[in-house]
N, C-alpha and C positions, 0 to 999 in steps of 0.2 A: 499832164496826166500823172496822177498819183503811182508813185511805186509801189508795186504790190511786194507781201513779206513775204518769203519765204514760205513761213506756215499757209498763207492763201495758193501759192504755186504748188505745193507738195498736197494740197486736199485739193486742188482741180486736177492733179496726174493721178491721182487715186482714184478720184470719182469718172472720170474717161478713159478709165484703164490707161495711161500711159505708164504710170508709175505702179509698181505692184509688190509686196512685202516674197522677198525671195522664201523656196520652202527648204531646199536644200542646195546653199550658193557651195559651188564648186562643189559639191557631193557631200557637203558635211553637215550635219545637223546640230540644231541647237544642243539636244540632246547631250553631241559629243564634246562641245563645247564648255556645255557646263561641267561635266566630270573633269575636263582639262581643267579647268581653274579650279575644282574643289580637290584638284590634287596638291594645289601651290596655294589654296587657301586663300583665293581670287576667287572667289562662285559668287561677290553680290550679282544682283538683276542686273545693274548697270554696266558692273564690267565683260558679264557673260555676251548683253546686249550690243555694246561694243565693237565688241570682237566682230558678233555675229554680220552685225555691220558693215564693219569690212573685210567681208568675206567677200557680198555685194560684186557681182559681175556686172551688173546691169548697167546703162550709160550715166555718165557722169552729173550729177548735177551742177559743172563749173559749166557758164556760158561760154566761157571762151576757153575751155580744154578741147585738141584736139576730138577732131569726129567719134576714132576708134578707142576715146578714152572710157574706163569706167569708173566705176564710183571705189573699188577696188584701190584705183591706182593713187587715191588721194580724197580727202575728202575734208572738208574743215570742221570744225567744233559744231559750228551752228548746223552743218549737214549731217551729223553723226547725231546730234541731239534729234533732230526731226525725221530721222530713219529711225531711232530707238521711240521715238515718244508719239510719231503718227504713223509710220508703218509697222512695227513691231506689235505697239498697244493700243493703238488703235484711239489715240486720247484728245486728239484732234489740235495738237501743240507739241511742238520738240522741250527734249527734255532742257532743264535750268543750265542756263551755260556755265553758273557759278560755281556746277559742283563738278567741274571738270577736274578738277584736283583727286576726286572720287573715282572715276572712272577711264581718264588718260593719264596720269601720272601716275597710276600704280601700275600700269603695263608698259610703259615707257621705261621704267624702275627696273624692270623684268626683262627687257629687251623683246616685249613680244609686239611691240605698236612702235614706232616711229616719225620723228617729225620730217616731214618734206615739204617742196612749192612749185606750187604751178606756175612755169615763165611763162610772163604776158608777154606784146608787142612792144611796153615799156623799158622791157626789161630785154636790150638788147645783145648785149653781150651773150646772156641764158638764150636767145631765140636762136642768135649765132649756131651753139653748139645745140640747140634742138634740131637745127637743119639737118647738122650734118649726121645725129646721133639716131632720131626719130625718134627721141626722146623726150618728153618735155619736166617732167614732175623731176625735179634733184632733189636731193637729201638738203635735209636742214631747214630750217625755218630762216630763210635769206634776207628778208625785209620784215624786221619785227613789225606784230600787228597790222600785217597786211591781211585783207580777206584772202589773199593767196596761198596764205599759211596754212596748211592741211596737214592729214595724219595718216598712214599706213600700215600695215601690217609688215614685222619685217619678213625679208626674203626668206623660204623654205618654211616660215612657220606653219601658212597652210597644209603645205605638203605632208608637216609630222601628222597630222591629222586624218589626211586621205587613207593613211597605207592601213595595211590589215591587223598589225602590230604593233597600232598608235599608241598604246599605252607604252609598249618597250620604246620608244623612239623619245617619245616626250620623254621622259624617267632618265635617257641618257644625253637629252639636250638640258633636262635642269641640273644633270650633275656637272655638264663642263659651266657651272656661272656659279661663282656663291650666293648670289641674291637670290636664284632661284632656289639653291640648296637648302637656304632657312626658310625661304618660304613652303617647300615642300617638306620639314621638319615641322613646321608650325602647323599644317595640314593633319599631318596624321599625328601630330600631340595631339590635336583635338579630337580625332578620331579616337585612340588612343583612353582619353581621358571620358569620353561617351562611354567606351566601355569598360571601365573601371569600376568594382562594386565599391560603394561609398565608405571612407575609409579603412579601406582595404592594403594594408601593410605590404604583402608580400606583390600586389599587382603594382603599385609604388614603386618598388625592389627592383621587379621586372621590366618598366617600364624605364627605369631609369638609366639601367644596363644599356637595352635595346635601340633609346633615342639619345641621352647623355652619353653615354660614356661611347658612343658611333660619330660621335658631331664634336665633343667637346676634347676626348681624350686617345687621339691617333696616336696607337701606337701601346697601348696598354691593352693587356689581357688579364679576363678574368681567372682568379684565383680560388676566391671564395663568393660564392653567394648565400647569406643567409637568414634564416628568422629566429633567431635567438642563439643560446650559446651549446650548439650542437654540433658535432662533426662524425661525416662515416671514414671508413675505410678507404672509400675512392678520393675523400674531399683531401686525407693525410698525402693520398699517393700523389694528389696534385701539389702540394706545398712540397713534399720531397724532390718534384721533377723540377720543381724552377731555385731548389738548392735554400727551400725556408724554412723554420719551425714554425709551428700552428701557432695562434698568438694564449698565453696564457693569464691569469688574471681577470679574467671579465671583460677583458679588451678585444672580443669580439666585433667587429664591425658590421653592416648587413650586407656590403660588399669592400671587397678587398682585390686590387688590382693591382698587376707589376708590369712597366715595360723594361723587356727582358734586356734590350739591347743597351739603355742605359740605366740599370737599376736601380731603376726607379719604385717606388710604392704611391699608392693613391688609395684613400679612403672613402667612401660614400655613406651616409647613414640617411637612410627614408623616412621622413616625419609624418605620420598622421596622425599620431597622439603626443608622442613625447619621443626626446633620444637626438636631440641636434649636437653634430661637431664641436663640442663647449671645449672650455681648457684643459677640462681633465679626461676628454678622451683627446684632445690633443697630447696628452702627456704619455698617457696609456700605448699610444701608438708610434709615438715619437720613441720610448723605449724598446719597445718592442723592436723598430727599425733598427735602433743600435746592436738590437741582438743579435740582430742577421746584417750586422757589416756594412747598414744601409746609415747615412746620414740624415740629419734634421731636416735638411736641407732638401733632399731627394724624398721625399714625403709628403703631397697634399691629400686636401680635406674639401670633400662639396657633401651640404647638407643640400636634400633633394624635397619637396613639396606638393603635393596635388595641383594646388589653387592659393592665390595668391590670400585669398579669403584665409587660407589654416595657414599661411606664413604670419599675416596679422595678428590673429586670435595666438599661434604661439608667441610672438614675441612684446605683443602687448603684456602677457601676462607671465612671462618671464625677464619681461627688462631688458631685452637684448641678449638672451645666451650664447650667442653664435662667436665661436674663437675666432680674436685676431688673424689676418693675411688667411682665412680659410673662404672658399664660393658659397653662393645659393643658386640654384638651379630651381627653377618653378615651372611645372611643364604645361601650364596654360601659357607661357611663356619659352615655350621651347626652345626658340632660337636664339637666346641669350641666356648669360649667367653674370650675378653679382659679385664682387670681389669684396669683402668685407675687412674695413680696418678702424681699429679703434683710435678714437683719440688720444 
């Protein structure tokens, strides 16, 4: 008798109701799902889909997973693609196993999916301690490229989900991981960058303070923020409180930052027309430091960017202006910055 595939067994459970696309597994909805990855900058279809997958209470599709197992508790490539591609969409075919790189390796990445396996009767030892544990799915993918190899949700991530103040839960489960922390930086750059009036200097300015200088430079505070070469009364009191003179000469920067505890100086300048980090405001500023006690040394420079689009278009047609051992930060690229050195 011909083996039937998969996709034929998963459209006979559908069509006699055995099998049926969950509306809300474990209480959670797609809905909530999606907003959880368009926070961490994960919201494609496939990986929302995913998830939602295995959230999946309902019985397992391993023939040989114990009775009370579910689909939850494990589940393989080929089973998570035909949950997402004929229960989900209804397309009458699971989704391409090829692009699995697409939609389990970036939550795997994230710590929110995990690889596990289902002990067979083969696999004696694992059966041993299924006895005794009532357990059977381990951690790890045990016997490469086995159909046994399945995927999981990890432990308590459902959970953040359930509670009433899932947003505050998640926000302090992606702060204890840095993988998650850039990715929820890269989130709301783009959020961020949506709202941004098209070159717009001063949203740039603020923009770069807010996500840059929170991700890139712990431990500095701001000093000056500015658009041009202007200062009030309060801006003076602040440069007198951290023991500096205002900078003179034109060597205004659009932000100027000190960490107090090692006096330190940091410079930022916003590009959306012209004004990058060049030698001669490295000079300008490098001075400046000296006048306040500060060294050469104790002094960096990040030129900041909208898009990677006006990084180009500036340095096309400037030849490279950006000074020696100074960053670029690009906040369509928020989670990284370039270190630039000439030859």
């Amino acid at each position: 008798m011909k083996r039937r595939s998969m996709n034929e067994i998963i459209l006979d459970g559908v069509a006699n109701g055995s099998i049926k696309c969950p509306e809300m597994p474990q209480g959670i909805s797609k809905t909530r799902v999606e907003e959880a990855m368009s926070s961490i900058n994960r919201n494609s279809n496939d990986i929302v889909d995913a998830v939602f997958a295995l959230l999946d209470e309902s019985p397992s599709w391993y023939s040989n997973a114990p009775k009370d197992a579910r689909f939850c508790d494990g589940a393989s490539t080929a089973q998570i693609g035909a949950h997402i591609g004929i229960l989900q969409r209804g397309n009458g075919t699971k989704l391409d196993r090829e692009g699995r790189d697409y939609w389990i390796k970036p939550l795997i990445e994230l710590g929110i999916m995990e690889p596990c396996y289902l002990a067979s009767t083969k696999d004696k030892e694992l059966m041993a301690m299924a006895k005794i544990s009532g357990y059977q799915f381990f951690p790890g993918h045990l016997k490469a490229k086995s159909p046994n190899c399945c995927y999981r949700l990890v432990e308590g991530f459902p959970e953040i989900l359930k509670v009433e103040n899932w947003l505050e839960a998640l926000n302090g489960w992606i702060s204890d991981d840095q993988v998650r922390r850039r990715a929820k930086l890269q989130a709301d750059a783009i959020t961020q960058a949506k709202r941004m009036t098209d070159n717009s200097h001063s949203d740039l300015i603020k923009t770069s303070v807010e996500l840059y200088v929170t991700e890139f430079l712990s431990g500095y505070e701001v000093v000056y923020i500015g658009d041009g070469d202007r200062i009030t009364d309060a801006d003076l009191a602040i440069f007198q409180s951290y023991g500096l003179e205002p900078p003179k000469d034109g060597a205004w920067p659009d932000v100027l930052l000190i960490n107090p505890e090692e006096k330190k100086l940091w410079v930022i300048e916003a590009v959306t027309s012209d004004g990058e980090v060049d030698s001669h405001k490295v000079t300008l500023m490098k001075n400046y430091a000296r006048q306040n006690n500060i060294s050469d040394q104790d002094i960096g420079f990040t030129t900041t960017y909208p898009t990677w689009k006006k990084f180009a278009e500036r340095q096309k047609k400037t030849k490279t202006n950006i000074a020696d051992n100074t960053y670029v930060w690009i906040l369509e690229s928020a989670s990284s910055q370039m270190k630039f050195e000439l030859l």
